[in-house]
N, CA, C and O atoms as a GROMACS GRO file, in nm:
protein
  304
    1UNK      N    1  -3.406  -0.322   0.925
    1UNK     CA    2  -3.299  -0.225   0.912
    1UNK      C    3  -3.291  -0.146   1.043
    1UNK      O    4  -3.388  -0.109   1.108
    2UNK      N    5  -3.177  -0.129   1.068
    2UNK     CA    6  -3.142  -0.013   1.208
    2UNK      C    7  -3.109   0.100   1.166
    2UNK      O    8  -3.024   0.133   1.083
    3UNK      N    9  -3.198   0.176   1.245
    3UNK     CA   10  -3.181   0.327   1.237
    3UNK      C   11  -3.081   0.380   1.312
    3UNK      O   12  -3.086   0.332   1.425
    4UNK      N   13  -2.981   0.468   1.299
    4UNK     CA   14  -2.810   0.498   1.385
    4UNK      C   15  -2.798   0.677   1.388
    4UNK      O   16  -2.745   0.739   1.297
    5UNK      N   17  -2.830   0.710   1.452
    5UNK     CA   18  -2.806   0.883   1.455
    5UNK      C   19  -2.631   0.891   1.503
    5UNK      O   20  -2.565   0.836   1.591
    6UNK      N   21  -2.600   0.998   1.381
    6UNK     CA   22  -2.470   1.042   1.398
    6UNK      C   23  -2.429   1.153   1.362
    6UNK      O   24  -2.445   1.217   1.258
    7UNK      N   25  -2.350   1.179   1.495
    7UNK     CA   26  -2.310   1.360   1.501
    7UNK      C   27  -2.169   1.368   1.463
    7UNK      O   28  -2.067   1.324   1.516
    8UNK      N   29  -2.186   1.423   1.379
    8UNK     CA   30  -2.068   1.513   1.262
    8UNK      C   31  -2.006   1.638   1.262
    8UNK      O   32  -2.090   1.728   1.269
    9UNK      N   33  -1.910   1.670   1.258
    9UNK     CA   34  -1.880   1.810   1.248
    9UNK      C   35  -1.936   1.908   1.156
    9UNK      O   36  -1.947   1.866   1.041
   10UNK      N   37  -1.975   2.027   1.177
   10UNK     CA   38  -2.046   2.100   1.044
   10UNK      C   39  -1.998   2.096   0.923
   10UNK      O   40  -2.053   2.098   0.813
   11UNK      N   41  -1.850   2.088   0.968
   11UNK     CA   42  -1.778   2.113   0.826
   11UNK      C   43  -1.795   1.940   0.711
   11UNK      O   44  -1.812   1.904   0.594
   12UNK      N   45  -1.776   1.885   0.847
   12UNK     CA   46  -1.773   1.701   0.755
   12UNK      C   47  -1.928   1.676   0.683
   12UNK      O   48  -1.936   1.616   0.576
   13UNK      N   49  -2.023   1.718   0.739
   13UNK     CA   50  -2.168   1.740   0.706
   13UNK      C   51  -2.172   1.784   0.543
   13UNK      O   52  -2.213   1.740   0.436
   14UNK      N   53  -2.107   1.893   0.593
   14UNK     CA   54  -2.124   2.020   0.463
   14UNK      C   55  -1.994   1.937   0.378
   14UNK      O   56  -1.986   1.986   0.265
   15UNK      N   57  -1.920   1.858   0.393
   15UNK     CA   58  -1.864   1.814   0.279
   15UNK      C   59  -1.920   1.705   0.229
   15UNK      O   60  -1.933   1.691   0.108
   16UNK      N   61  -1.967   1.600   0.331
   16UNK     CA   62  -2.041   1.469   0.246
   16UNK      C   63  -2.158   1.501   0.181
   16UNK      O   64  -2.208   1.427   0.096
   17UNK      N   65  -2.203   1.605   0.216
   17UNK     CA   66  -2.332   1.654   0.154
   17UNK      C   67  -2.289   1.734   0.006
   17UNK      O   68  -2.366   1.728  -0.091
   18UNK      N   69  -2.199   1.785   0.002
   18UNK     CA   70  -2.136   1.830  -0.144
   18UNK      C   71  -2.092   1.679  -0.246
   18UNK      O   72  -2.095   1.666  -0.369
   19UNK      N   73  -2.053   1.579  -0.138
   19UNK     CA   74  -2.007   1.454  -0.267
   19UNK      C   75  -2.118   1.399  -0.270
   19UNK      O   76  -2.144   1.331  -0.370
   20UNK      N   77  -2.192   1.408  -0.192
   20UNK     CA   78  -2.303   1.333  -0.248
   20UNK      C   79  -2.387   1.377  -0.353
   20UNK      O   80  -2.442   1.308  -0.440
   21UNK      N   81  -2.392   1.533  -0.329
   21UNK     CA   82  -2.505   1.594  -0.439
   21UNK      C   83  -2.420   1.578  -0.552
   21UNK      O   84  -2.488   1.576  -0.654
   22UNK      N   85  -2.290   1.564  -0.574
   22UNK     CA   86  -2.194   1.480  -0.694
   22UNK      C   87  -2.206   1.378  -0.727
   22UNK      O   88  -2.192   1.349  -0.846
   23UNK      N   89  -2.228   1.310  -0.655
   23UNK     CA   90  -2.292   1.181  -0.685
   23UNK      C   91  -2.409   1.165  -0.742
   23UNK      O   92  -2.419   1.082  -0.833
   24UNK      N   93  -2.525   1.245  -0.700
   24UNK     CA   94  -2.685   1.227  -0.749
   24UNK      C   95  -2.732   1.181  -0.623
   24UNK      O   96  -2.850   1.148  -0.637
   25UNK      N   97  -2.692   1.165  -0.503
   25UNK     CA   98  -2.771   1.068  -0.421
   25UNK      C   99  -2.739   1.178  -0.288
   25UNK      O  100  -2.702   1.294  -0.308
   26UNK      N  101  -2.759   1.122  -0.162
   26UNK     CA  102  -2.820   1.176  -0.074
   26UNK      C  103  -2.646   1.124   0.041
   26UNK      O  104  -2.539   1.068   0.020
   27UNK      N  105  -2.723   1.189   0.162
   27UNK     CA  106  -2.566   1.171   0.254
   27UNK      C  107  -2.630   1.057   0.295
   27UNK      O  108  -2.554   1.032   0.388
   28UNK      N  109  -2.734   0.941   0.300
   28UNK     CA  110  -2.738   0.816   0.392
   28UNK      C  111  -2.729   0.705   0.313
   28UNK      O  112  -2.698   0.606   0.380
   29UNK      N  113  -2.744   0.681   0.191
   29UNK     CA  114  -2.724   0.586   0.114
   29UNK      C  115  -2.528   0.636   0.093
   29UNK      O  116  -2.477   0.524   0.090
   30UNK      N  117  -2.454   0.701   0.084
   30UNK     CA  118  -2.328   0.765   0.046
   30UNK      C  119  -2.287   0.709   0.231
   30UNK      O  120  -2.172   0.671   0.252
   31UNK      N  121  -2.365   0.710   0.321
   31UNK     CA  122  -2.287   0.663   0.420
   31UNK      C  123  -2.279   0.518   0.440
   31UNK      O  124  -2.181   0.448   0.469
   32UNK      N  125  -2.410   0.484   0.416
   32UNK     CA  126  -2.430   0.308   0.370
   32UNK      C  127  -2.351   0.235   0.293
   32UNK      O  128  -2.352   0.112   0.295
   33UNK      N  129  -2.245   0.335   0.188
   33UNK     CA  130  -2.185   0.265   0.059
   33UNK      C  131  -2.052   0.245   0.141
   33UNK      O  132  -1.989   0.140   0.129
   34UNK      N  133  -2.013   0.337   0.217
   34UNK     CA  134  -1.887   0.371   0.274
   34UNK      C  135  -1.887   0.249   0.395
   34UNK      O  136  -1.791   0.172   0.401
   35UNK      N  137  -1.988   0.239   0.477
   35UNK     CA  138  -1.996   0.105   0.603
   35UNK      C  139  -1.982  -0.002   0.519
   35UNK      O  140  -1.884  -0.074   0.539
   36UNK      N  141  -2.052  -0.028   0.433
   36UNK     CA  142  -2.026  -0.161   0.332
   36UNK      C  143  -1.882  -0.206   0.283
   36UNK      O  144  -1.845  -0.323   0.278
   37UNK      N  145  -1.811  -0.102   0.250
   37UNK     CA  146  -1.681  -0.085   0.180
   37UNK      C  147  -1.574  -0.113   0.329
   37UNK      O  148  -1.499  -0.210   0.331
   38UNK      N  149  -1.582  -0.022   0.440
   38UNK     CA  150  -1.550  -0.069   0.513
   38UNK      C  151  -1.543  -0.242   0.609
   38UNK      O  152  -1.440  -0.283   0.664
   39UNK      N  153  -1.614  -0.282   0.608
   39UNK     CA  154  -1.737  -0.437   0.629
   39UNK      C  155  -1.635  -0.473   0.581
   39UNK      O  156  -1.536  -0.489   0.651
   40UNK      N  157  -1.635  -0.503   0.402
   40UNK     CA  158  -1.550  -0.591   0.284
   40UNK      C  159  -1.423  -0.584   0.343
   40UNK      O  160  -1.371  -0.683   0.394
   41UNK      N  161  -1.374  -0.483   0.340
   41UNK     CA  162  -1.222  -0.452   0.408
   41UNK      C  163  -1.170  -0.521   0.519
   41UNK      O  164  -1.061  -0.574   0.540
   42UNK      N  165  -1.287  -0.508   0.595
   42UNK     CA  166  -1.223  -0.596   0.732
   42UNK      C  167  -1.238  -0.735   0.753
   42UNK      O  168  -1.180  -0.804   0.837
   43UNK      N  169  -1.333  -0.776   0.657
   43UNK     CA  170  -1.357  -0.920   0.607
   43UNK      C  171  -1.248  -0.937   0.516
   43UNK      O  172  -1.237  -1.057   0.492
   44UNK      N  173  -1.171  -0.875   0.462
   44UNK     CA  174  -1.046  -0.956   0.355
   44UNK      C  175  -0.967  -0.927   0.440
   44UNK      O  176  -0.880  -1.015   0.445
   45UNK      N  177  -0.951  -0.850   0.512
   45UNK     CA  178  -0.854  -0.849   0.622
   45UNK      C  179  -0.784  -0.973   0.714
   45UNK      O  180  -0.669  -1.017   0.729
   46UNK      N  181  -0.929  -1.008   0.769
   46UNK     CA  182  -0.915  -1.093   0.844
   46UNK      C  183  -0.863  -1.222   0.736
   46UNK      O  184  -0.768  -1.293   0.766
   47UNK      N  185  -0.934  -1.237   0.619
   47UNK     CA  186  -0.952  -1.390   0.555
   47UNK      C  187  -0.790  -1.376   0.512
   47UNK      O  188  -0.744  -1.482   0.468
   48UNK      N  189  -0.716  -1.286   0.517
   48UNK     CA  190  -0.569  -1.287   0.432
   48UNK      C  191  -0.487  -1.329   0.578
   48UNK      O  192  -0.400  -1.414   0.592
   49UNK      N  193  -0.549  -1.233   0.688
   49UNK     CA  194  -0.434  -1.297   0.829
   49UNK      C  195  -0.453  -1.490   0.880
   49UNK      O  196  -0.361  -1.570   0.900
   50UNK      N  197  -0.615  -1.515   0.890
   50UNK     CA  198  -0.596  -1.657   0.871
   50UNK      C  199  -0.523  -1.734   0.765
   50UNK      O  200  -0.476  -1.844   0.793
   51UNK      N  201  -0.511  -1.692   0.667
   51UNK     CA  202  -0.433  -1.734   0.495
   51UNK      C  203  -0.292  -1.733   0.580
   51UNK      O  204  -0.241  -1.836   0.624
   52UNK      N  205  -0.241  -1.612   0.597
   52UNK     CA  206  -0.122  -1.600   0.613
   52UNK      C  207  -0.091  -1.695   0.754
   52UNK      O  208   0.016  -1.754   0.741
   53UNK      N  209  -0.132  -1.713   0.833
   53UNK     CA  210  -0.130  -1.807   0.975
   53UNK      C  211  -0.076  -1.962   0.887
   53UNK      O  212   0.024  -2.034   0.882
   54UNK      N  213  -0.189  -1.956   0.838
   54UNK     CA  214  -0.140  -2.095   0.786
   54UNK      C  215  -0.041  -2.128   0.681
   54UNK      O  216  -0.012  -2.242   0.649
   55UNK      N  217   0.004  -2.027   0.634
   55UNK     CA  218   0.132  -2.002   0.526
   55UNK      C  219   0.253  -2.004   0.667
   55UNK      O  220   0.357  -2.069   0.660
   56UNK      N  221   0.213  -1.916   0.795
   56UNK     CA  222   0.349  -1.939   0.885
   56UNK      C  223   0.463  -2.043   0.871
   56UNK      O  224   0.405  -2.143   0.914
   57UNK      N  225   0.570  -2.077   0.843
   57UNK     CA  226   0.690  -2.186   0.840
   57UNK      C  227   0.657  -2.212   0.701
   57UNK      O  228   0.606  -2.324   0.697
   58UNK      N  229   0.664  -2.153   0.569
   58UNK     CA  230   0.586  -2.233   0.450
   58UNK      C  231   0.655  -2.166   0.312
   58UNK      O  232   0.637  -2.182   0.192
   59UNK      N  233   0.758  -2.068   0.407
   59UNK     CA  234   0.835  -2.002   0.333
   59UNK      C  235   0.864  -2.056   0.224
   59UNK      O  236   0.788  -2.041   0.128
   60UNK      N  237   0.964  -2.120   0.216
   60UNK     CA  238   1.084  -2.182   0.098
   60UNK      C  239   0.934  -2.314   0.044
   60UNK      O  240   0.942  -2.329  -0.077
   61UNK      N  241   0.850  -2.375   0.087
   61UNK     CA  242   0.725  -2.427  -0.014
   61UNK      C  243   0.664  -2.297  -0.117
   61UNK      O  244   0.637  -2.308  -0.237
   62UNK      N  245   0.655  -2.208  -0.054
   62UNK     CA  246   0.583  -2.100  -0.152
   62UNK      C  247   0.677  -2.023  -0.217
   62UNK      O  248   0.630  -1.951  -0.305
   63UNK      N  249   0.805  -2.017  -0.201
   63UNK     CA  250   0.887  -1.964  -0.309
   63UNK      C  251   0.934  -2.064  -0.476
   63UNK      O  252   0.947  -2.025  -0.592
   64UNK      N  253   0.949  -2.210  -0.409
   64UNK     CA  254   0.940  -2.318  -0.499
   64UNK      C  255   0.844  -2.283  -0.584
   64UNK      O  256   0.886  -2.243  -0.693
   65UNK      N  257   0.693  -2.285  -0.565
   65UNK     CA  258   0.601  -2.325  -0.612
   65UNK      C  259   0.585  -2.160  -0.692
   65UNK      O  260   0.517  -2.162  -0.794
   66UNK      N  261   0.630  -2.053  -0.661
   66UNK     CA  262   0.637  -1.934  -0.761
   66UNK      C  263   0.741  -1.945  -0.843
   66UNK      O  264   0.727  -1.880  -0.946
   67UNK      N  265   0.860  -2.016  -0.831
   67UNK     CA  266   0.973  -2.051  -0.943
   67UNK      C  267   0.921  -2.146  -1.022
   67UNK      O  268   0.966  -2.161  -1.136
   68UNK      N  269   0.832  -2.216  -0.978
   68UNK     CA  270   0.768  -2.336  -1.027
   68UNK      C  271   0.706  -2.248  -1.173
   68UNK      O  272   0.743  -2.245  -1.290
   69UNK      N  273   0.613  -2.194  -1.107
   69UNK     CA  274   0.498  -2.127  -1.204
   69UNK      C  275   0.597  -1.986  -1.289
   69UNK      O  276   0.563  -1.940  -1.398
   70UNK      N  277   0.687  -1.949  -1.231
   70UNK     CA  278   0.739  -1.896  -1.388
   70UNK      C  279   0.830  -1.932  -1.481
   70UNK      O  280   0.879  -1.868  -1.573
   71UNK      N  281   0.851  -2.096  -1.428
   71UNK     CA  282   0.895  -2.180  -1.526
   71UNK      C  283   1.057  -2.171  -1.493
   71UNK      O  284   1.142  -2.183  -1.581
   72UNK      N  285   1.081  -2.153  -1.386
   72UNK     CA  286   1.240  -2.168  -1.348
   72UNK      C  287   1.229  -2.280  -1.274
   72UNK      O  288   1.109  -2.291  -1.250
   73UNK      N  289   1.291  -2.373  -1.221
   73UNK     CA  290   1.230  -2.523  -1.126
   73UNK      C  291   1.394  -2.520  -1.101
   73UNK      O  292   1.431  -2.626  -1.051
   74UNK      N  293   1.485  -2.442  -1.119
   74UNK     CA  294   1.626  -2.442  -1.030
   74UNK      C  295   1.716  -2.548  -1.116
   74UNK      O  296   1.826  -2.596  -1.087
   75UNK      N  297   1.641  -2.568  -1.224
   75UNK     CA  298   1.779  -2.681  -1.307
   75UNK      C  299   1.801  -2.552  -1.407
   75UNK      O  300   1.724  -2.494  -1.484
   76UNK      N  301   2.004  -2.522  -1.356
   76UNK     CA  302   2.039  -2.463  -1.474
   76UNK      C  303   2.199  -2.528  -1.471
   76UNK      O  304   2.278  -2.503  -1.562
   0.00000   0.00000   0.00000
């Protein structure tokens, strides 16, 4: 594990330290939950812009295939 010193404003201090004692837990596990959450975020981030890259020109295939699935297929 890496140890990371970080300087905060008094006031941001004195507030994560109020949600945390709301929480039951402490300000470094409450900062650990928040880097993690962040992490996930930028990992679906990315995995939706490669998704979408390869959806590029795929328009009118992926509108079919949602008329498809709510049962409209364009015969009326």
């Amino acid at each position: 594990m890496t140890s990371v010193t970080v300087s905060l404003p008094d006031e941001t201090y004195r507030r994560l330290d109020e949600i945390a004692h709301v929480r039951g837990t402490s300000i470094e596990p409450l900062l650990d939950d928040m880097a993690a959450v962040m992490v996930a975020e930028t990992d679906a981030e990315a995995r939706f812009r490669v998704r979408a890259q390869r959806g590029q020109g795929k328009t009118e295939r992926g509108l079919a295939l949602l008329r498809r699935a709510a049962g409209d297929d364009g015969a009326a």
